[in-house]
N, C-alpha and C positions, 0 to 999 in steps of 0.2 A: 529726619533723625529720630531714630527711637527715645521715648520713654524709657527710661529703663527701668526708674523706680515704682511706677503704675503696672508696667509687665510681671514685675516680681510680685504685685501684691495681688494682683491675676492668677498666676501660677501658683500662691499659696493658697488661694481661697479658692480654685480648681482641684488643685492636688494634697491639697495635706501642707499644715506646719513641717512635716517628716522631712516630706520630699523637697524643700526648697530652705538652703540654708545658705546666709550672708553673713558681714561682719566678721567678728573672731570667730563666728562657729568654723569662715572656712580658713581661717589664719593655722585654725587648730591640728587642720586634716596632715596625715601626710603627703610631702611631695618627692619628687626626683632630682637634683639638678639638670637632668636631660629635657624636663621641661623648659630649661630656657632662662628661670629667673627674672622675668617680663611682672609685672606688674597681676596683681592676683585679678578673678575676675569679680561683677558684680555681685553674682550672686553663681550661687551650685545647685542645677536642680538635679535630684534623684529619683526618679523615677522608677518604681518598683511594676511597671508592667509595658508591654508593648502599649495597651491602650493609654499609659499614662504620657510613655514620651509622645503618642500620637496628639495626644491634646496637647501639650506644651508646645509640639512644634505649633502645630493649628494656632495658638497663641503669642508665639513668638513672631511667626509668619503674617497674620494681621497687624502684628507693632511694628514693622520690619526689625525686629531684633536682632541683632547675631549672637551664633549660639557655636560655641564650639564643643565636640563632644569627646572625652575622653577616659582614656582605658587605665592601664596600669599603670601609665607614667614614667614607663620605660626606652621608649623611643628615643632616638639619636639623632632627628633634626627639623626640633623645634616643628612639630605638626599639631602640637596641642599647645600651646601659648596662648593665654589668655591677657586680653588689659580691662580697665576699668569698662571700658565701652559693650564689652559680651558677656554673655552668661555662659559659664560652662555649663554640661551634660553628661552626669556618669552615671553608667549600670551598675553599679559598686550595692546594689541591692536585687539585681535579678541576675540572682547567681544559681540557680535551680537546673540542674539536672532532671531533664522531662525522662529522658528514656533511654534504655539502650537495650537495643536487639541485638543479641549473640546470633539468631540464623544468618539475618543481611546483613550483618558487623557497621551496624552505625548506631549512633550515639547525636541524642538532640536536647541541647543544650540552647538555654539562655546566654549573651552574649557576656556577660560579667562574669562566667564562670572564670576561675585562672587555670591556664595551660597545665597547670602541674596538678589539679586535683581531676583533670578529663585525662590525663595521662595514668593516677596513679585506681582512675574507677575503670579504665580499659583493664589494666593489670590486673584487674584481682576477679576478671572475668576472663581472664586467660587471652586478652586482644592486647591489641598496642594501639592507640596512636601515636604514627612516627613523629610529629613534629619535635624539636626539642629546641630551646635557647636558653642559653644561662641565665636568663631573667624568669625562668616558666614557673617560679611560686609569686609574682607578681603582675605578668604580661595578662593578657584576660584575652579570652577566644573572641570577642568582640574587636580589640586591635589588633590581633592576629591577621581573622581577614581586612579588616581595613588598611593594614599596612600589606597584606599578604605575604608574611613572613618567610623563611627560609630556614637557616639553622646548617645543624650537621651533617643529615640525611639527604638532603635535597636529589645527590646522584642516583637513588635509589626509588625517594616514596614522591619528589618532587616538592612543589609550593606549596603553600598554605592553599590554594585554588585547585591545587590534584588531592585533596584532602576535606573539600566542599563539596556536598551532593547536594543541599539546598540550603538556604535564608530565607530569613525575613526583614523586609528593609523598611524604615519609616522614609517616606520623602518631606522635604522642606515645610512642604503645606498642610503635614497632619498625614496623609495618604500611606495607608500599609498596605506593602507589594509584599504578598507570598508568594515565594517559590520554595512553598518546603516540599520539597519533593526527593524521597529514598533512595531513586534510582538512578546506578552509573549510566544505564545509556537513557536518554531521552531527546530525544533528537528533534524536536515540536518549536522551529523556529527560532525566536533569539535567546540565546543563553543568558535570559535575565540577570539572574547570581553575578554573572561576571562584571558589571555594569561598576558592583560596589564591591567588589574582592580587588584591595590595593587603593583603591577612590581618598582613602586617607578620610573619611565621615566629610567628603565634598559633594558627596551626590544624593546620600542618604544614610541616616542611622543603621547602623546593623541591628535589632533588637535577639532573634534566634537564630541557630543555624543546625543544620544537621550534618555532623562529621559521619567522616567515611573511616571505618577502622580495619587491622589488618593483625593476621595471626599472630600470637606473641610466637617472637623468637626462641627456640629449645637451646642454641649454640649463639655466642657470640666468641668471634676472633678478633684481636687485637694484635698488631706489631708496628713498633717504630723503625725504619731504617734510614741509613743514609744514602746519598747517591752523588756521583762528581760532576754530575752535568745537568741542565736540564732538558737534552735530551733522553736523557737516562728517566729522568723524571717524570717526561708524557710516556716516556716507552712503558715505564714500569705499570703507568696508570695503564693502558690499552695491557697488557699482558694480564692485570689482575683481572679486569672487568671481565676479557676475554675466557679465563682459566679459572673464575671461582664459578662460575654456572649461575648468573644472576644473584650471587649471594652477596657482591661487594656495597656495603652499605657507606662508607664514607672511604675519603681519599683527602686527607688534609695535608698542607703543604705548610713547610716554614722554612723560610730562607734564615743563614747561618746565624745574622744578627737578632733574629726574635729567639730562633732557638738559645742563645749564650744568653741573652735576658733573663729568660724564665729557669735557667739552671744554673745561676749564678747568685750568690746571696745579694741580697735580702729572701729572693726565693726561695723556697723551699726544698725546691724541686732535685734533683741529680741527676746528670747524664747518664742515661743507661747504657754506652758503650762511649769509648776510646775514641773511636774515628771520627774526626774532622775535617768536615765536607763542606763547600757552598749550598748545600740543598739537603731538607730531610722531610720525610714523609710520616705520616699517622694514617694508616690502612686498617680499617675494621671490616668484619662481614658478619652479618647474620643469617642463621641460616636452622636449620630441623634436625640435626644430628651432631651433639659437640665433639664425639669423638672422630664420626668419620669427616666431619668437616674441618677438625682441628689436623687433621694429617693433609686434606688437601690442600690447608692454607700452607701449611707449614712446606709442602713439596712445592707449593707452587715459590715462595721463597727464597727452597734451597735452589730451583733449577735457574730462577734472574741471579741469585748470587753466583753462581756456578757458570752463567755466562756473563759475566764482570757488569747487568745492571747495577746492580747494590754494592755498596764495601762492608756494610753492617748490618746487622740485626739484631734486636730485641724483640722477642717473642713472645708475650705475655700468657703466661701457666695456670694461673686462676684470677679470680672477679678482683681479689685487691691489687693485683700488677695490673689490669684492665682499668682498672679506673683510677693508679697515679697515670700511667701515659694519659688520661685524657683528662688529667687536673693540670699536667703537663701544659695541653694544647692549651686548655682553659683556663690558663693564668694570664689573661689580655691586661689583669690591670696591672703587672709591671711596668709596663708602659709608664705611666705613671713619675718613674724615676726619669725619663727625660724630657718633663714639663718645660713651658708651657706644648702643649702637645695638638696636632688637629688631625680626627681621627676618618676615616675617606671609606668606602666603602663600594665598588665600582666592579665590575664585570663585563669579559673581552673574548677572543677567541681564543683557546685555550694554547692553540700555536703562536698567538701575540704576544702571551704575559710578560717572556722573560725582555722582549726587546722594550715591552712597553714599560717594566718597570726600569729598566738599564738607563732607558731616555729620561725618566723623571730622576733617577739621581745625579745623573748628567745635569741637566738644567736646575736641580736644586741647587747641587754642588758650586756652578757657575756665580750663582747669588751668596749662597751661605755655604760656604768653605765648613763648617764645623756641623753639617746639621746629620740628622739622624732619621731613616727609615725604615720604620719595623715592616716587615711586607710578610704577611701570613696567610692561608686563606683556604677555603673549600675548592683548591683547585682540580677538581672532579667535574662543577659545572661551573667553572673559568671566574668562579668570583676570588678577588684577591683583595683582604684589607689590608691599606697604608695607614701608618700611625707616622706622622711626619712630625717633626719639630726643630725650631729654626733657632730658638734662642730669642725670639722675638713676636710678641704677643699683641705687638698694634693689629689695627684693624688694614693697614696699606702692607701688611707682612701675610697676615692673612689669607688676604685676597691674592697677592704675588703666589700663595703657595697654591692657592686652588686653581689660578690660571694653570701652571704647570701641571698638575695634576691631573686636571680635566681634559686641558688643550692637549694633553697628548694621547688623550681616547679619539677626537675628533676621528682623525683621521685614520683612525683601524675601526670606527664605525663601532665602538665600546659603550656602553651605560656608568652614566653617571653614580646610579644608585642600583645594585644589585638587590637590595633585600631590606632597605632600612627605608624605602620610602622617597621621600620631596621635601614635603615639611615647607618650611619656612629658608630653613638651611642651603638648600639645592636647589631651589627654584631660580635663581639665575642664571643659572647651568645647564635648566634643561635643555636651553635647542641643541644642544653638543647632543645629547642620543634622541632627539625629535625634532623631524622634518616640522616646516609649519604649515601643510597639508596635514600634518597627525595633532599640530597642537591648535590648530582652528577647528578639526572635529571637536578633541574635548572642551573647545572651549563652547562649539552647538552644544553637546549633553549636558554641561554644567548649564546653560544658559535653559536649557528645556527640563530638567528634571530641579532647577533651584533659579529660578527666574530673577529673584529679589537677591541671590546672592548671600544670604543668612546664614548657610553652613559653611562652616572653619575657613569664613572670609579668609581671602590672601594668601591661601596655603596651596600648594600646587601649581597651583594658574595663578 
């Protein structure tokens, strides 16, 4: 059993008073309730350089300490929960911007930078990086990769992993692995990076990484429509993809009941047409030309309306009707109104969804005659989030809901977790998307890259 209070007085007389704060210093900090509301930890060390977390881990690893290391405190299941017993570990001070190259369009950042200021220093050097989540002035590029996030884009620029050209990782024992290295192809054996892109800080600290950036957009398209089926639905996806010329950057879905949520007061929001459908779609593109790409979107449009795909369309005309349809999409916390709520996050093949969701309301319905299923999603790469709520907030209601939820991924061979991770939350769940041929591997890598088990004990595995 660790020490803990000898480790902390190690870690401060190593690193600095700065770097290691207990007590009300960390009662004071802000948090998230997505952390979990677990009990705070001993102590917070802050670490202002790769060589600093290298030593503290060196430190922690001699006490056997646990350490769990976290980002912006954004996350959705409980992956950084701390108790009395660990120390947390945040970058929340190496937040430094090293470089960014306009020729090779990357950008090499510190792991503490937030999503939204590497988004808003591509910008104004005429790059993009595509990542985007409604947390991005909070989320830090450090839990980025460590969750290996997803977002809006994903049809388009891919994971937070298509968007890594190299890291820097601390392991358990102190030991810093670079892989900072520029290049998209590099083909030199094992793709170290990927080791800890998604690991959840189970395998090793993130401290830098070097993102991959991509030309800013001149045009962006926006329209909402509806459609009666959901065959109409994959069709229209495959005809956009097909017909915009690689320009389709998102394809988001909402079935009838999320849609009436978000356009019904309290919200703000307004239906942008009349027609009332089981199914409606949010279609963007980006693309080099707004004019001549705004006429291709728009005919590709009229000709699925024109063959009975679509029954509507809204067609967004400039940047303020582009960005209500996507305040529109991004009103998740209506939700909200039918507390107590549990919110799923999950990903299937994109010809399973509509049966897979039909069967969870089926079996919901069997148990709670009265409950409610917001079903919305990035259905572009088959991720669908359920907002379920039953009227009942025990812990044996809970549970009854995620059996259903999950147990009906088994057997279309679905993931539990599309983009939000493991955590603490879904780690019972895992074998439903992992054989245990795949979860005896990770549990060799976690047993050889963290032997003593000190990083974010009990998460994942």
């Amino acid at each position: 059993m660790a020490d803990t209070g000898n480790t902390v007085e190690a870690l401060r007389a190593a690193l600095g008073d700065r770097a290691v704060l207990d007590g009300d210093a960390i009662a004071e900090r802000p948090a998230w309730t997505g952390n979990g509301g677990e009990d705070s930890a001993s102590a917070l060390i802050r670490p202002a350089s790769a060589e600093q977390v290298a030593e503290a881990l060196r430190i922690c690893h001699a006490a056997n300490q646990p350490v769990v290391p976290q980002g912006g405190l954004t996350g959705l299941v409980r992956a950084t929960v701390t108790d009395a017993s660990v120390l947390a570990l945040s970058l929340d001070r190496m937040t430094e911007i090293e470089a960014i190259d306009p020729v090779n369009r990357t950008m090499t950042v510190q792991a503490g930078v937030p999503l939204q200021r590497v988004q808003e220093e591509a910008e104004a050097r005429d790059l993009m990086f595509p990542l985007d989540l409604g947390a991005r002035g909070s989320a830090t590029i450090g839990g980025n990769v460590a969750t290996n996030a997803g977002g809006n884009r994903v049809i388009r620029y891919g994971m937070m992993r298509e968007n890594v050209l190299g890291l820097e990782a601390v392991l358990a024992d102190g030991t810093v692995v670079s892989s900072m290295h520029p290049m998209i192809k590099n083909n030199t054996g094992y793709d170290l990076k990927q080791l800890f892109i998604g690991s959840e800080g189970t395998l090793g600290i993130v401290t830098r990484v070097i993102l991959r950036l991509r030309p800013r957009p001149r045009s962006q398209n926006v329209a909402f429509v509806s459609v009666e089926n959901f065959d109409q639905l994959t069709g229209l996806l495959g005809r956009m993809e097909a017909e915009l010329g690689g320009t389709l950057s998102a394809f988001e879905a909402m079935w009838r009941n999320f849609y009436e949520l978000v356009t019904t007061e309290p919200a703000t929001h307004r239906k942008p047409f009349e027609a009332v459908t089981p199914y409606y779609a949010l279609i963007e593109a980006l693309g080099s030309d707004q004019q001549a790409d705004q006429e291709r979107f728009e005919a590709v449009l009229t000709r699925a309306f024109e063959d009975g795909i679509i029954t509507d369309a809204a067609v967004a005309q400039n940047q303020d009707e582009r960005n209500r349809i996507w305040a529109m999409r991004d009103d998740v916390g209506q939700v909200a109104r039918n507390a107590p709520i549990q919110t799923f996050d999950v990903s299937l093949a994109i010809s399973d969804i509509e049966d897979y969701v039909d069967e969870v309301n089926a079996r919901l319905g069997e148990r709670w005659p009265e409950f409610t299923n917001m079903a919305f999603g990035h259905l572009g790469d088959g991720n669908v989030h359920l907002i379920v709520g039953v009227g009942d907030d025990s812990a044996e209601a809970r549970h009854g809901v995620e059996e259903i939820v999950y147990g009906c991924l088994r057997s279309r061979g679905g993931s539990v977790s599309a983009e939000h991770g493991i955590g603490l939350e879904k780690k019972p769940w895992l074998s439903v998307s992992r054989s245990e041929p795949e979860l005896a591997l990770m549990r060799t890598l976690k047993q050889a890259l963290d032997p003593k088990g000190i990083l974010n004990p009990g998460k994942v595995l």
